[in-house]
C-alpha positions as semicolon CSV with decimal commas, in nm:
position;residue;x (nm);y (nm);z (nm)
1;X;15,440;4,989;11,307
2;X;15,278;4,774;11,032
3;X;14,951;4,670;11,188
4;X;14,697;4,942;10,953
5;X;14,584;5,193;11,237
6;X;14,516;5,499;11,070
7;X;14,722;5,801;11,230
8;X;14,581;6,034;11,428
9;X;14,615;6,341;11,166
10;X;14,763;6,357;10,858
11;X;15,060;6,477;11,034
12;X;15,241;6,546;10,619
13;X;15,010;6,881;10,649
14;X;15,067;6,944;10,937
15;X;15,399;6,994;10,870
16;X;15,324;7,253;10,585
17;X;15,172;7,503;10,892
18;X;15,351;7,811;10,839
19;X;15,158;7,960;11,169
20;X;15,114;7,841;11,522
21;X;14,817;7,700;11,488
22;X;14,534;7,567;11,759
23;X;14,297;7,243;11,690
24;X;14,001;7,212;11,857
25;X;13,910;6,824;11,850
26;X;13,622;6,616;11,915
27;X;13,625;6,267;11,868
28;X;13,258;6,165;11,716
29;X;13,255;5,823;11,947
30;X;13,469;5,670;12,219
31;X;13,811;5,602;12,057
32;X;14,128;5,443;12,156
33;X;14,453;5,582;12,049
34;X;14,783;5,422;12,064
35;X;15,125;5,579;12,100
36;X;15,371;5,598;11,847
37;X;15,548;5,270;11,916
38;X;15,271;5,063;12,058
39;X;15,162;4,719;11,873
40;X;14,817;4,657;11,797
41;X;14,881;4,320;12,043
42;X;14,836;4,537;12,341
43;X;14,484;4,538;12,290
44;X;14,269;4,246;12,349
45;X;14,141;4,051;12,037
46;X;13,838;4,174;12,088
47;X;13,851;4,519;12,140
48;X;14,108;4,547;11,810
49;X;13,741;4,461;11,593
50;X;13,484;4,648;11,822
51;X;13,650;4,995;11,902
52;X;13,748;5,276;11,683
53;X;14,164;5,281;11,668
54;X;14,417;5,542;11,541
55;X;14,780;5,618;11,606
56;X;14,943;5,913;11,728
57;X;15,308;6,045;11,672
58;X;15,463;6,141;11,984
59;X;15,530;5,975;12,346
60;X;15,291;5,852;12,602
61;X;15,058;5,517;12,586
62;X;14,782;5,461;12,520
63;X;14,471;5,680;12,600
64;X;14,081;5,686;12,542
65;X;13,944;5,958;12,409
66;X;13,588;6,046;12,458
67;X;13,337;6,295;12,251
68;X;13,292;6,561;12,535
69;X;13,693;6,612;12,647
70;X;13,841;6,940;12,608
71;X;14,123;6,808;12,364
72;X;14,376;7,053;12,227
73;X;14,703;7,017;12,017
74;X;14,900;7,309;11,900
75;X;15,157;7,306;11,630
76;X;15,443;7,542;11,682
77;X;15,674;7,637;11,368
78;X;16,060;7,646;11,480
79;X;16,082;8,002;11,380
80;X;15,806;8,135;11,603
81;X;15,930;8,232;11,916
82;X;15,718;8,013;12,128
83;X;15,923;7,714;12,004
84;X;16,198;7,604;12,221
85;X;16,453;7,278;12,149
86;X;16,425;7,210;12,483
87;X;16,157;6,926;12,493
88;X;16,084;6,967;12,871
89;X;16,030;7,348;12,868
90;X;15,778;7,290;12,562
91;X;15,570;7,029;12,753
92;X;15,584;7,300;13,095
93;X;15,476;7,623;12,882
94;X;15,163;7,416;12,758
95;X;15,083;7,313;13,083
96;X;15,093;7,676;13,206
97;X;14,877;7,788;12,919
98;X;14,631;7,514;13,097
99;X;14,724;7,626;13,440
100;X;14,648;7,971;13,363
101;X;14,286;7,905;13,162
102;X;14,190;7,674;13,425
103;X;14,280;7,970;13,692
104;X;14,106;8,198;13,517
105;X;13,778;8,016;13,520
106;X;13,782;7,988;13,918
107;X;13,993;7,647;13,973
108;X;14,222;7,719;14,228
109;X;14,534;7,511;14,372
110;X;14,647;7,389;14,005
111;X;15,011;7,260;13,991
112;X;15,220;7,208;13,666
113;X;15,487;6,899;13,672
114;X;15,843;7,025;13,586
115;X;16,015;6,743;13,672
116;X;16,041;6,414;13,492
117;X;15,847;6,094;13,440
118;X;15,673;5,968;13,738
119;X;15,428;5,678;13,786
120;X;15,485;5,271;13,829
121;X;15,658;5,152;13,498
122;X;15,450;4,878;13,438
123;X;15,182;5,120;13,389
124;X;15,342;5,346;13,135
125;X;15,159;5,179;12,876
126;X;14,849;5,393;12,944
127;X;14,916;5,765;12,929
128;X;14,703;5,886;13,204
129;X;14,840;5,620;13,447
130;X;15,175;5,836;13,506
131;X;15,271;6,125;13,529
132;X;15,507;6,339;13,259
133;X;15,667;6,711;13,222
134;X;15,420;6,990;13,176
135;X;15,142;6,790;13,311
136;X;14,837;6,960;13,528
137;X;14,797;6,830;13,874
138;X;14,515;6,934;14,149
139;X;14,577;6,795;14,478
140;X;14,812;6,523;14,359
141;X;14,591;6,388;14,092
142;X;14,637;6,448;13,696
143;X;14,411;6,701;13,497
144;X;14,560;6,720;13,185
145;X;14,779;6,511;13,005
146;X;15,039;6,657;12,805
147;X;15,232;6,496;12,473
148;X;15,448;6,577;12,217
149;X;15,613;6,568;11,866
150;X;15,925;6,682;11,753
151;X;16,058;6,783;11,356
152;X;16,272;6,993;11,208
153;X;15,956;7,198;11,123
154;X;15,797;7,250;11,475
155;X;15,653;7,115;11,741
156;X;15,313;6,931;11,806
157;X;15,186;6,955;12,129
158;X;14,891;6,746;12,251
159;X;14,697;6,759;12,552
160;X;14,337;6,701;12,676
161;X;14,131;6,740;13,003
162;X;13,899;6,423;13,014
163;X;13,572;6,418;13,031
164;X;13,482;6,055;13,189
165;X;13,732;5,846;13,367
166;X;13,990;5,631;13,211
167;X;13,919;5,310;13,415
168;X;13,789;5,117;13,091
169;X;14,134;5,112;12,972
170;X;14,229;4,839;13,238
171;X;13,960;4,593;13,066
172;X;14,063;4,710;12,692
173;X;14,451;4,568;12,781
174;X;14,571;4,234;12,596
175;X;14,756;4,177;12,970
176;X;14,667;4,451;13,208
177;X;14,980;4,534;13,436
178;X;14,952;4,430;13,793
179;X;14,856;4,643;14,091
180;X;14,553;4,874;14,159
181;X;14,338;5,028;13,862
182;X;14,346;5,335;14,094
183;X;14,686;5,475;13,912
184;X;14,411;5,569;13,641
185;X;14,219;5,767;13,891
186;X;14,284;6,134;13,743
187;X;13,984;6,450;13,770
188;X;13,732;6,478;13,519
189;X;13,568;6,810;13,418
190;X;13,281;6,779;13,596
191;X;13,583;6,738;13,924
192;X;13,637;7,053;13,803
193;X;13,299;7,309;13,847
194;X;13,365;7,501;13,547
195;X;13,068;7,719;13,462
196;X;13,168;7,676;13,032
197;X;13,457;7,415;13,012
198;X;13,441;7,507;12,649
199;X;13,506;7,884;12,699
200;X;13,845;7,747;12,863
201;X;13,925;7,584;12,520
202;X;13,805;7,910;12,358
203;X;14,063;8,134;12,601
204;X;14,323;7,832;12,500
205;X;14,311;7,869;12,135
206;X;14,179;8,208;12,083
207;X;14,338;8,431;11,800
208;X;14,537;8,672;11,778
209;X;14,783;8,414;11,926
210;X;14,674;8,102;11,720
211;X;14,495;7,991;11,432
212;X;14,221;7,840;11,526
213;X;14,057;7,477;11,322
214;X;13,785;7,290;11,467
215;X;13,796;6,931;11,440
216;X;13,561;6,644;11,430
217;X;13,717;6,266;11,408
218;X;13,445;6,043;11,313
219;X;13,606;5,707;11,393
């Protein structure tokens, strides 16, 4: 893509991570991020001037990231034994760490996806809108969204638990896809009850497991 979005992370470094490592991120202001092969020209005119952009590596469509989500990535080197080749079983063992976290802090009836894509197709281009491997579901709706990246070097796995829902997205679209805005209708935290949503994100990236950096994009 040639249309000047900066990426997401200088994803050069993160190749260099010799250890599994956990980031913490918080995005400073309401931000849109596209997927790897998305065109700028999805966006309306407008919103390409007015909202912060960057680019991610990895699957998925677009999604809106907002300063109080519980966003974590974690790189994986290929010689740690969490890594796996199989890109399905990576995407399902993240959503268990989730699963598990989210458990732990009192939310009951969580369900992890472990089968393929889901969701109408003329939605894909917005991440939350279906539904993917590894992804965390609570009576039939998404909690966390779950994507990847793949080198010879590791694995990036990103995933986040929104804060606020996603129906802004429809309005943000250079030609928003037919059918009901309700495909977008996923939980939020607050859906959730959690007594410290951040102490989940603590539990998720807490050493001696991961090394843990704490991120703030100011868009």
């Amino acid at each position: 893509m040639n249309d000047d979005i900066d990426e997401l992370y200088d994803y050069d470094v993160l190749r260099r991570l010799s250890r599994p490592t956990a980031l913490v991120v918080h995005v400073a202001r309401p931000t849109l991020v596209l997927g790897s092969s998305q065109g700028i020209d999805i966006l309306a005119p407008d919103v390409r001037e007015s909202w912060p952009l960057r680019r991610r590596r990895g699957g998925g469509g677009v999604v809106l990231l907002q300063p109080d989500d519980l966003w974590i990535d974690w790189w994986i080197p290929a010689d740690n034994p969490r890594w796996t080749p199989d890109t399905r079983l990576a995407a399902i063992a993240a959503g268990r760490w989730w699963c598990d976290a989210l458990t732990d802090a009192g939310v009951e009836g969580l369900e992890v996806h472990e089968g393929g894509v889901e969701g109408d197709p003329a939605w894909r281009a917005v991440c939350f809108a279906g539904l993917g491997p590894g992804e965390v579901t609570l009576g039939g709706r998404k909690v966390v969204g779950v994507t990847q990246w793949r080198v010879r070097e590791g694995t990036f796995l990103s995933t986040v638990l929104h804060a606020r829902a996603s129906d802004p997205l429809v309005s943000v679209l250079a030609d928003a896809p037919p059918g009901p805005a309700e495909v977008l209708g996923h939980l939020v935290v607050s859906d959730l009850d959690l007594d410290d949503p951040e102490a989940v994100v603590g539990t998720l990236s807490s050493p001696p497991q991961w090394e843990r950096r704490v991120l703030l994009l100011d868009s």
